[in-house]
N, CA, C and O of each residue as an XYZ file, in Angstrom:
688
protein
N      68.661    151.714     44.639
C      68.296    150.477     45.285
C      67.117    150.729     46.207
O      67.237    151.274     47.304
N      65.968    150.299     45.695
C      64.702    150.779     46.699
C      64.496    149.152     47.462
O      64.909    148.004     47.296
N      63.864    149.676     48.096
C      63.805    148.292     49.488
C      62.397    148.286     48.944
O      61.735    149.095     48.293
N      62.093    146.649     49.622
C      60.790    146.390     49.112
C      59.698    146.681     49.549
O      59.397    145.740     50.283
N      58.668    147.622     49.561
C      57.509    148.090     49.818
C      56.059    147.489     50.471
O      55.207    148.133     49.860
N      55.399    146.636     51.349
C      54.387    146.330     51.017
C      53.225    147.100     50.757
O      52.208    146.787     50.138
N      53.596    148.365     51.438
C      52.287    149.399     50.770
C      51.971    149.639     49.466
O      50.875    149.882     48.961
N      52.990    149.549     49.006
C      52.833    149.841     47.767
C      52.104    148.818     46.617
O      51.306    149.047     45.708
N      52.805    147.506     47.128
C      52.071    146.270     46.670
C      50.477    146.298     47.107
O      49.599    145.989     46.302
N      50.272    146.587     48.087
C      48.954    146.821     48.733
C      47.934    148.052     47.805
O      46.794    147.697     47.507
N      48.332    149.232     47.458
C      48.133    150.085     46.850
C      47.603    149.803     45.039
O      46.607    150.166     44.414
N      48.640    149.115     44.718
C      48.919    148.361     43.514
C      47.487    147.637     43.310
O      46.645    147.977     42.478
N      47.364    146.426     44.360
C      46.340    145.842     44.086
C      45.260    146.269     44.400
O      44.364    146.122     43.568
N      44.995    146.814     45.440
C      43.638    147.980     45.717
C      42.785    148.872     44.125
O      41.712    148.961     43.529
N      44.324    149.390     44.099
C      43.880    150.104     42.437
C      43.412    148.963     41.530
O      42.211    148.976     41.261
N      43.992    148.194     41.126
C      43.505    146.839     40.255
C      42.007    146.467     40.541
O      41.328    146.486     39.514
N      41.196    146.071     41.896
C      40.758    145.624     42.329
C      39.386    146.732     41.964
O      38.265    146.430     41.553
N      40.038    148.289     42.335
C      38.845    149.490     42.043
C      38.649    149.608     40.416
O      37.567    150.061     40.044
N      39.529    149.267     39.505
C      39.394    149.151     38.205
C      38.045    148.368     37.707
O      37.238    148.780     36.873
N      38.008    147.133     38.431
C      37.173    146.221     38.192
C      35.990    146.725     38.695
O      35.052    146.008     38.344
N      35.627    147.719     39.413
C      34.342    148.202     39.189
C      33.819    149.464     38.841
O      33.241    150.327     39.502
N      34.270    149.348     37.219
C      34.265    150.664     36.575
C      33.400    151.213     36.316
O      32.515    150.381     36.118
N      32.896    152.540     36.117
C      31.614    153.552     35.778
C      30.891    152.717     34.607
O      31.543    152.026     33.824
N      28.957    152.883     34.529
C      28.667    152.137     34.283
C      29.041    152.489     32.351
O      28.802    151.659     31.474
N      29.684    153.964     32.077
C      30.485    153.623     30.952
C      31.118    152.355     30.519
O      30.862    151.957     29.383
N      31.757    151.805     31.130
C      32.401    150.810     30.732
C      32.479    149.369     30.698
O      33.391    148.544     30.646
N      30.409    149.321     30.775
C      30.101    148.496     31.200
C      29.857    147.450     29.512
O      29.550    146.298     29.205
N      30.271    148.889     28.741
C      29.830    147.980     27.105
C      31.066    147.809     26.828
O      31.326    146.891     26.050
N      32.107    148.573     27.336
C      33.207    148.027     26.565
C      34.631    147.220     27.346
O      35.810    147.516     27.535
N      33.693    146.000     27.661
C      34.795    144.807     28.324
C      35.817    144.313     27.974
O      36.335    143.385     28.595
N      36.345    144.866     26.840
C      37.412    144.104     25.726
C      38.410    145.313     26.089
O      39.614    145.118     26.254
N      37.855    146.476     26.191
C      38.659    147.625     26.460
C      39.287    147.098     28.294
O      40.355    146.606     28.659
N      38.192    147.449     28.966
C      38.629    146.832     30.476
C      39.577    145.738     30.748
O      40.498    145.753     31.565
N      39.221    144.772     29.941
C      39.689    143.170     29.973
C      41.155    143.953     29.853
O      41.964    144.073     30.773
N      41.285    144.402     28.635
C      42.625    144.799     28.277
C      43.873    145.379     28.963
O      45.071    145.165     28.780
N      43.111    146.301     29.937
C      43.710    147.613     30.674
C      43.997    146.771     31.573
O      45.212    146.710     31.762
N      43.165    145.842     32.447
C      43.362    145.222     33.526
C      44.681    144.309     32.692
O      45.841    144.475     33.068
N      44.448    143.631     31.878
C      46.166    142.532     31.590
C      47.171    143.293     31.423
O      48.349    142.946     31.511
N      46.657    144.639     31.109
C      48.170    145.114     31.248
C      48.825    145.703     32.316
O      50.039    145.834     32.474
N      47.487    146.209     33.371
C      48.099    146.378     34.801
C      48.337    144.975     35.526
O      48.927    144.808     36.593
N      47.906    144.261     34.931
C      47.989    142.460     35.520
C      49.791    142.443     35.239
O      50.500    142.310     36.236
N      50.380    142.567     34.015
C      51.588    142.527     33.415
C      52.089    143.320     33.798
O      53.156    142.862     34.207
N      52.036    144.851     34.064
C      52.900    145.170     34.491
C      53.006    145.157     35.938
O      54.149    145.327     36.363
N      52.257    145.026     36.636
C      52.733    144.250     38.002
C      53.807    143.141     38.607
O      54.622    143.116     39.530
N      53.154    141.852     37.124
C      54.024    141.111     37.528
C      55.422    141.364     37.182
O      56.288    140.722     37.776
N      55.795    142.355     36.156
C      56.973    142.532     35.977
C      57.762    143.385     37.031
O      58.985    143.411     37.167
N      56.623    144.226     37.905
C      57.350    144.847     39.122
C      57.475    143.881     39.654
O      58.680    143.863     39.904
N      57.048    142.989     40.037
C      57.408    141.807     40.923
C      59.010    141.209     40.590
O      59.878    141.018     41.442
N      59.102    141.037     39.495
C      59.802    140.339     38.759
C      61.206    141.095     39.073
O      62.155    140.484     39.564
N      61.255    142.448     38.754
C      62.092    143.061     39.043
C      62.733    143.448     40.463
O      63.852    143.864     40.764
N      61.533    143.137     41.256
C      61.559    143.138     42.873
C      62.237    142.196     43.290
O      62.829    142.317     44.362
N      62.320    140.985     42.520
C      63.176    139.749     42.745
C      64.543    139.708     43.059
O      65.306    139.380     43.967
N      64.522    140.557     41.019
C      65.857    140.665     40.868
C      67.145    141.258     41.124
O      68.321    140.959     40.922
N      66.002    142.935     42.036
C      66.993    143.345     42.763
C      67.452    142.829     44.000
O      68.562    142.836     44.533
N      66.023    142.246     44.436
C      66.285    141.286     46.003
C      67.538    140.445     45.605
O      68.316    141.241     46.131
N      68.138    139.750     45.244
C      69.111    138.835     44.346
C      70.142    139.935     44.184
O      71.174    139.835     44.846
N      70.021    140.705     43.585
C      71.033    141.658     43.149
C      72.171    141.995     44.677
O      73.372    141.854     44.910
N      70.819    142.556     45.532
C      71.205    142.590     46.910
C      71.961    142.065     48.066
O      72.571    142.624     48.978
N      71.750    140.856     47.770
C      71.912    139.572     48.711
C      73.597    139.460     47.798
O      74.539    138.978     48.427
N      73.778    139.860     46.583
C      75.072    139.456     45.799
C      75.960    140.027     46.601
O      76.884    139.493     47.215
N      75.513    141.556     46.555
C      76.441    142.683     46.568
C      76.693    142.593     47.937
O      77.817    142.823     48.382
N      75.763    142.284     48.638
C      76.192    141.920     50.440
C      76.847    141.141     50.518
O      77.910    141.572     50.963
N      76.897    139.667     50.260
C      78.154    138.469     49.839
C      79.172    138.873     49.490
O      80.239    138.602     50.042
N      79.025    139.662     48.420
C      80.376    140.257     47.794
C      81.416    141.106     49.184
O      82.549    140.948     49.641
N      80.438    141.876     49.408
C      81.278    142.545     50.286
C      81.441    142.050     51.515
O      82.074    142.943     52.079
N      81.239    141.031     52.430
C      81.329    140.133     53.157
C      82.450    139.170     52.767
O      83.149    138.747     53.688
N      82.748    138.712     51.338
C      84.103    138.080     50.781
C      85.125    139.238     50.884
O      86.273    138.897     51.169
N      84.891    140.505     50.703
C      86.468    141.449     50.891
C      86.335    141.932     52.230
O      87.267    142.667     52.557
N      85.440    141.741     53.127
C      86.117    141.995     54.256
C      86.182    140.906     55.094
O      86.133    141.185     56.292
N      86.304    139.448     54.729
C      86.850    138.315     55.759
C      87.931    137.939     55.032
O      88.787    137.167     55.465
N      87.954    138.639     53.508
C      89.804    138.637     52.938
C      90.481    139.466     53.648
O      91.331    139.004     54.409
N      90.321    140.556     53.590
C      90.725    141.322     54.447
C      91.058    141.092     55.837
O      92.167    141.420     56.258
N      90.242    140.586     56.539
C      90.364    140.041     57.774
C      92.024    139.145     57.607
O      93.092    139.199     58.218
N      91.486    138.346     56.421
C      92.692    137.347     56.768
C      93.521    137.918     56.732
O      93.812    138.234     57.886
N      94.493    138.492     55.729
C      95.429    139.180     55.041
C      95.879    139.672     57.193
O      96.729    139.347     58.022
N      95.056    140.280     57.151
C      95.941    141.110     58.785
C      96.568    140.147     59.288
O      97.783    140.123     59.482
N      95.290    138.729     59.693
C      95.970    138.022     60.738
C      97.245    137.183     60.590
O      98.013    136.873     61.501
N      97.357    136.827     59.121
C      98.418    136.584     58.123
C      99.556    137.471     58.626
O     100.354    137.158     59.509
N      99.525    138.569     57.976
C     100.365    139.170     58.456
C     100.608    139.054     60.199
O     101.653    138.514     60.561
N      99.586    139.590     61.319
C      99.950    139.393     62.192
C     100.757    137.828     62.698
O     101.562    137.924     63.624
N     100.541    136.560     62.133
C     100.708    135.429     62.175
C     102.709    135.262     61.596
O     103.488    134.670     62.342
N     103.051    135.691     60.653
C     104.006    135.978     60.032
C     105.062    137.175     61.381
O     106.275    137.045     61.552
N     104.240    138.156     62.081
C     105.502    138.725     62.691
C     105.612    138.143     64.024
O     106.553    138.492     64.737
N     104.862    137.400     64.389
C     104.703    136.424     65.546
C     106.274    135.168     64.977
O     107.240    134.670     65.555
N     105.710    135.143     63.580
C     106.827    133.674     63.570
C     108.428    134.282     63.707
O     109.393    133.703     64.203
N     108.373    135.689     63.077
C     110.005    136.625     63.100
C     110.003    136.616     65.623
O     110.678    136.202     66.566
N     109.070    137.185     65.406
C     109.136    137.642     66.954
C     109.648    135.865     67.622
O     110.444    135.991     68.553
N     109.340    134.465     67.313
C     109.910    133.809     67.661
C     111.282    132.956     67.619
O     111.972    132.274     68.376
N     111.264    133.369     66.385
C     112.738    132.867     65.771
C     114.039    133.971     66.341
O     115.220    133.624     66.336
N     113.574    135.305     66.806
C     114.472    135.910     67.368
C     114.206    135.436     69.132
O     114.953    135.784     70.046
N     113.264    134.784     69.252
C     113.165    134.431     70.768
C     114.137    133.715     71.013
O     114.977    133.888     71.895
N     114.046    132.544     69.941
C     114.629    131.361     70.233
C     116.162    131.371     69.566
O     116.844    130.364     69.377
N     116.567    132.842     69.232
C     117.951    132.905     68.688
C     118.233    133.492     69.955
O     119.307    132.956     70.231
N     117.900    134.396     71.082
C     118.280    134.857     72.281
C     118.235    133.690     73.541
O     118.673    133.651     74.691
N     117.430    132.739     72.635
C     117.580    131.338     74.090
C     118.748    131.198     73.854
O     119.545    131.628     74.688
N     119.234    130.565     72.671
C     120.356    129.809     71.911
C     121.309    130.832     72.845
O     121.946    130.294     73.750
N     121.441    132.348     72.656
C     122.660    133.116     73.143
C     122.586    133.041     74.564
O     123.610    133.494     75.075
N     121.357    132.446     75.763
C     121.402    132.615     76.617
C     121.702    131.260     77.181
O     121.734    131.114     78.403
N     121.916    130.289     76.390
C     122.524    128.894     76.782
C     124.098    129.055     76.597
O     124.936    128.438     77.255
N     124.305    129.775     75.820
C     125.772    129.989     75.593
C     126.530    130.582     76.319
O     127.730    130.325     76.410
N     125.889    131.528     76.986
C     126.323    132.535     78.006
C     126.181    131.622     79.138
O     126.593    132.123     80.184
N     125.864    130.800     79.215
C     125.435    129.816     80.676
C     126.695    129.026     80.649
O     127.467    128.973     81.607
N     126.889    128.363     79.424
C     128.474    127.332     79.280
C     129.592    128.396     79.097
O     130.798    128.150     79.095
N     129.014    129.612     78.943
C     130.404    130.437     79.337
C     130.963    130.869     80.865
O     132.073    130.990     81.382
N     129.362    131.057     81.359
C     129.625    130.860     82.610
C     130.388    129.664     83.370
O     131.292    129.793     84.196
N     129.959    128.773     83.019
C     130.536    127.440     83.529
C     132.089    127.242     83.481
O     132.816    127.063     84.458
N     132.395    127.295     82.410
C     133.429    127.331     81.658
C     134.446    128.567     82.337
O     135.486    128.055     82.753
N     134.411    129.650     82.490
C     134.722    130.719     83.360
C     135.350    130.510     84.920
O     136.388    130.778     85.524
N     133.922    129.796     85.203
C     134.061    129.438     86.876
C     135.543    128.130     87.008
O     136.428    128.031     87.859
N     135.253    127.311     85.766
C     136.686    126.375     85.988
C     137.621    126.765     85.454
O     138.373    125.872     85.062
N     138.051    128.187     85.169
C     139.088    128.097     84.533
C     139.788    129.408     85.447
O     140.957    129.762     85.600
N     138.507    129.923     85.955
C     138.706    131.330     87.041
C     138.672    131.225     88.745
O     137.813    131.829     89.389
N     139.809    130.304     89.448
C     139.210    130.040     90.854
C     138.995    131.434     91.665
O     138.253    131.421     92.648
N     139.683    132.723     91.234
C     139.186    133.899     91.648
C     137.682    134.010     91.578
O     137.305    135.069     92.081
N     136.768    133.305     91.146
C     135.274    134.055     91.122
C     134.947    133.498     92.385
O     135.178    132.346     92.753
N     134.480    134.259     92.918
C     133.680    133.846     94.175
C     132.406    133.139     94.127
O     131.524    133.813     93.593
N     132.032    131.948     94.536
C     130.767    131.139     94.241
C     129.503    132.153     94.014
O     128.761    132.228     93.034
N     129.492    132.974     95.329
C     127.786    134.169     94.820
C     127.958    134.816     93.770
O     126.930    135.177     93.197
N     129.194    135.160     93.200
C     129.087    135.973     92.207
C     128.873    135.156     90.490
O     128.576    135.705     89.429
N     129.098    133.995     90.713
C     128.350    132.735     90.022
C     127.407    132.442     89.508
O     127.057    132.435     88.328
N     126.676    132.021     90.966
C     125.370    132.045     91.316
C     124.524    132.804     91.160
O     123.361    132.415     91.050
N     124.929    134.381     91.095
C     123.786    135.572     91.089
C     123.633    135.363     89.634
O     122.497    135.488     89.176
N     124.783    135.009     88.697
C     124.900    135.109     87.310
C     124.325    134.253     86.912
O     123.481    134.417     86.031
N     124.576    133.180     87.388
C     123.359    132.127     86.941
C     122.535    132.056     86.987
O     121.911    131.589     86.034
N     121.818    132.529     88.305
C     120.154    132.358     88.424
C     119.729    133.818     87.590
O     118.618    134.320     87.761
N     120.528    134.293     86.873
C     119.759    135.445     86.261
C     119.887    134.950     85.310
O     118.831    134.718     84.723
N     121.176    134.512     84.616
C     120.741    133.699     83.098
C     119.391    132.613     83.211
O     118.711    132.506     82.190
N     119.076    131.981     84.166
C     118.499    131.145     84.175
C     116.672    131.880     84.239
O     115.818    131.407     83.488
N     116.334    133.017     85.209
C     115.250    133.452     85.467
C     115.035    134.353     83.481
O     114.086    134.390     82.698
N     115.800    134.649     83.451
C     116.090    135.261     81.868
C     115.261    134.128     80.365
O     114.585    134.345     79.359
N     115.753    133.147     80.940
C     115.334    131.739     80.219
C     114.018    131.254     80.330
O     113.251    130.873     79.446
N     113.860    131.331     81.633
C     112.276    130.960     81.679
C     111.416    131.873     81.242
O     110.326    131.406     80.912
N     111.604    133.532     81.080
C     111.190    134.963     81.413
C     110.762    133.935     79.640
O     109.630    133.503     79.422
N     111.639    133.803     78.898
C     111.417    133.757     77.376
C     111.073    132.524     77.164
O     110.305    132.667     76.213
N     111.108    131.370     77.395
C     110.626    130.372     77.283
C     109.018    130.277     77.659
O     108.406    129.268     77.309
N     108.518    131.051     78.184
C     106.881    131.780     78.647
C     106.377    132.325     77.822
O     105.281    131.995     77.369
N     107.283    133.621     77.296
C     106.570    134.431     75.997
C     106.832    133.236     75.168
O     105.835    132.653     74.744
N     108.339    132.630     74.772
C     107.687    131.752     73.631
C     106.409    130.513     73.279
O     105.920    130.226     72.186
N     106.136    129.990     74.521
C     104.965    129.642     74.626
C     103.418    129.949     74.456
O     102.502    129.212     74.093
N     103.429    131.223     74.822
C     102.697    131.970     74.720
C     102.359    132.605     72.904
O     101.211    132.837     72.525
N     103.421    132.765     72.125
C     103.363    133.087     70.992
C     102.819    132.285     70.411
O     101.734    132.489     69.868
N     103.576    130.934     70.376
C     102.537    129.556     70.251
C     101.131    129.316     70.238
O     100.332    128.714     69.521
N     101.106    130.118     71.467
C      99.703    129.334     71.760
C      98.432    130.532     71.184
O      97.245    130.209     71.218
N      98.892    131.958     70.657
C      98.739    133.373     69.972
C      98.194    132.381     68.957
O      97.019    132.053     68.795
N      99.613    131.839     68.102
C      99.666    131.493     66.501
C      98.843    130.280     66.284
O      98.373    130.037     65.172
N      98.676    129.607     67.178
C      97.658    128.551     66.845
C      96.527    128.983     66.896
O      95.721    128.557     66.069
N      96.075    130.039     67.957
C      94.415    130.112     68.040
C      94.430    131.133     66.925
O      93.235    131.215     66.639
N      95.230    132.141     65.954
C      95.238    132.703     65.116
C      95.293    131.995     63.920
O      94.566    132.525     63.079
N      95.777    131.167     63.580
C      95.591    129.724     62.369
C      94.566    129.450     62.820
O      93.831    130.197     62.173
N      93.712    128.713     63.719
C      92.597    128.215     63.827
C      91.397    129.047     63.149
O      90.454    128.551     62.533
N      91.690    130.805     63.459
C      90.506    131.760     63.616
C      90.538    131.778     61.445
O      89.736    131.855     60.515
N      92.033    131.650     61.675
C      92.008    131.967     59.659
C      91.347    130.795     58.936
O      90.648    130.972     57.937
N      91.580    129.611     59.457
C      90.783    128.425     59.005
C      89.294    128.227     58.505
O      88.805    127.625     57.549
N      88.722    129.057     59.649
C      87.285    129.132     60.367
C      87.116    130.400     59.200
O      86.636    129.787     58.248
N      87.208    131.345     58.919
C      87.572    132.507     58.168
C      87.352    131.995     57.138
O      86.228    132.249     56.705
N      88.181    131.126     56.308
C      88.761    130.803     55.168
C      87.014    129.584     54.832
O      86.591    129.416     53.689
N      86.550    129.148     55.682
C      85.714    127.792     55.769
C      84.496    128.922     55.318
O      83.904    128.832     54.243
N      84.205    130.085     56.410
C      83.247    131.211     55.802
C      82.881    131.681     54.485
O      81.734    131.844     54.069
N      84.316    131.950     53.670
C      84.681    132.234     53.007
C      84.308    131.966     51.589
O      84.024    132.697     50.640
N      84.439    130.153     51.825
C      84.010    128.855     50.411
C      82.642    129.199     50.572
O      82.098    129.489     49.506
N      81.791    129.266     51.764
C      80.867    129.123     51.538
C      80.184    130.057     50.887
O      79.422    129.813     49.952
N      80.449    131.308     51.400
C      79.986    132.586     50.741
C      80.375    132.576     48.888
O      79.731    132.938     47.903
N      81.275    132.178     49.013
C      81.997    132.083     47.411
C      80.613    131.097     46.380
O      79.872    131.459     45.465
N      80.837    129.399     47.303
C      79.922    128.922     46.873
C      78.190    129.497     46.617
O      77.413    129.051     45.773
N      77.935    130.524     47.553
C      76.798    131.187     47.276
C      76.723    131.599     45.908
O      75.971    131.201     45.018
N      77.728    132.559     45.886
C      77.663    133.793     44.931
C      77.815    133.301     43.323
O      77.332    133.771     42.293
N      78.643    132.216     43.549
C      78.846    131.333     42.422
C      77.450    131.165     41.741
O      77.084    131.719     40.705
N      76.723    130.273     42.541
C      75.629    129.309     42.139
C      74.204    130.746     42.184
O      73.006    130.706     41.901
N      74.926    131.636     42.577
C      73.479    133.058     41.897
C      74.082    133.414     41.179
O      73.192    133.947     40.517
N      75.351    133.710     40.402
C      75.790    134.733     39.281
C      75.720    133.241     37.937
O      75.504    133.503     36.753
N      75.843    132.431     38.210
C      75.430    130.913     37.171
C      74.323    130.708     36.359
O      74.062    130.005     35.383
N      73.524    131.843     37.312
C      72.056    131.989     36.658
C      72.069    132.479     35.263
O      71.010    132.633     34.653
């Protein structure tokens, strides 16, 4: 994969240009000159031509690999997005056990006049500081998984377009 040159293009035509004022040998035989020059005329333009096509070629293979690594990209956050949803469903299965433990408490205190009110109270406001402690992270996971759906969206929107590129150059 050679990158594109202008010296060389420069060089190219310089030589072309010194052709055209050839020793006065070749001053009888113009059909010969004429000739030499169309075919350095031709094969120029076919370096050109080919200069194109690797330019194109280039621009593919960069797209290309720009589509496997914002797949890639996704695939993680996917995954990361997926252990966020386990990490909440066990949040919100430890709320569930920490509401239960609260009506057990309750439930306890009327059925136990031995408990002493602080010893209640300490139990409660810890089930309760316990609740909010997780009702925060679960919020917070939320608010993780949305701006992580948003980022895959945006990703995924990159994605068509690059696709749509590559499409409409390999169509050729």
């Amino acid at each position: 994969m050679s990158k594109f040159r202008p010296r060389f293009h420069v060089f190219a035509l310089l030589f072309a240009a010194a052709l055209t004022f050839a020793p006065p040998g070749y001053a009888a035989d113009d059909s010969r000159l004429a000739a030499e020059l169309q075919n350095l005329n031709q094969s120029l333009q076919n370096l050109q031509q080919l200069m194109k096509e690797q330019l194109a070629a280039n621009r593919l293979n960069t797209a290309i690999a720009y589509l496997n690594f914002r797949s890639r990209k996704i695939e993680v956050l996917e995954r990361d997005l997926e252990g966020m949803k386990k990490d909440r469903e066990r949040l919100q299965g430890f709320m569930e056990d920490l509401a239960a433990r609260t009506a057990r408490l309750e439930e306890e205190k009327r059925n136990n006049p031995n408990l002493t009110a602080q010893d209640l109270t300490l139990a409660k406001e810890e089930l309760e500081n316990r609740q909010v402690l997780v009702k925060k992270r679960l919020d917070q996971i939320e608010s993780e998984s949305l701006a992580i759906e948003i980022k895959i969206g945006d990703l995924r929107s990159q994605i068509d377009s690059v696709e749509r590129f590559v499409q409409d150059n390999l169509g050729r």
